[in-house]
C-alpha positions in Angstrom: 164.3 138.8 158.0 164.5 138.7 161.8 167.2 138.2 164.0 166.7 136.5 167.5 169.9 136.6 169.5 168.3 134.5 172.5 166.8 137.7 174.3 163.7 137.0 176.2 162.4 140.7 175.1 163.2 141.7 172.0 164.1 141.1 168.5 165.6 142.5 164.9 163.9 142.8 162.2 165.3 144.3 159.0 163.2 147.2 157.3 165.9 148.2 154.6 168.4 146.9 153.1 170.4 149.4 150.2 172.6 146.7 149.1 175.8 148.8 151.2 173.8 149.5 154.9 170.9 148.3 156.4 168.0 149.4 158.5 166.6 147.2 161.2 163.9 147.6 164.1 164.4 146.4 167.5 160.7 145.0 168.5 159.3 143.5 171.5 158.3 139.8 171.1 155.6 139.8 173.5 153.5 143.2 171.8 155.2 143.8 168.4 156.1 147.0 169.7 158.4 148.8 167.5 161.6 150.1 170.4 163.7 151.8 167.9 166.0 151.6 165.0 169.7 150.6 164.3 170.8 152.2 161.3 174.0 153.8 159.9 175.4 157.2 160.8 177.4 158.6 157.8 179.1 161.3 159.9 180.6 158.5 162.9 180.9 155.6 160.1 179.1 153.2 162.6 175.7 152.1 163.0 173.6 153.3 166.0 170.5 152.9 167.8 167.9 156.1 167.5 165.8 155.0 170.8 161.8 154.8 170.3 159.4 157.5 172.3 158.5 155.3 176.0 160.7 152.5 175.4 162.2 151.0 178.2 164.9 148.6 178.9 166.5 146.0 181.3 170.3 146.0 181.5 170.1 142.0 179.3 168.4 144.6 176.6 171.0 147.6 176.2 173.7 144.1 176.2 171.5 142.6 173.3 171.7 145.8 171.5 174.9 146.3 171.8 175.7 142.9 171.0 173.9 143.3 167.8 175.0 147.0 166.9 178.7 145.4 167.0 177.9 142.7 164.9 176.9 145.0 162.1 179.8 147.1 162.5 182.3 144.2 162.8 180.2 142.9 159.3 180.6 146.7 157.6 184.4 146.9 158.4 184.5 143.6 156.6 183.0 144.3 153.3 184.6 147.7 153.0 
């Protein structure tokens, strides 16, 4: 599954999914480069973004990520 949230750059696409959290890759369109992963952190309840080695980002990136990080905690909250 991907997710295109209307960034020029960059994408999610979902590596995992457990059934109760989720693993998903934040790739650039343009290369298919791998950027990092969102996952969840047991120990903050939250998901979080583990940045890749040499990735760089514009400020419309970090506000897509973040965007998109709070959109899987808002959807977590729910369902617990």
């Amino acid at each position: 599954m991907i997710i295109d949230l209307g960034n020029k750059y960059i994408q999610f696409e979902l590596l995992n999914d457990t059934g109760k959290t989720q693993v998903w890759s934040c790739v650039n369109k343009s290369s298919g480069k791998d950027l990092g992963t969102i996952q969840w952190y047991g120990a903050w309840r939250q998901y979080t973004y583990l940045v890749g080695r040499n990735s760089e980002y514009n400020n419309g990136c970090l506000e897509t990520i973040l965007k998109f990080i709070n959109m899987l905690n808002k959807e977590k909250r729910i369902l617990q």
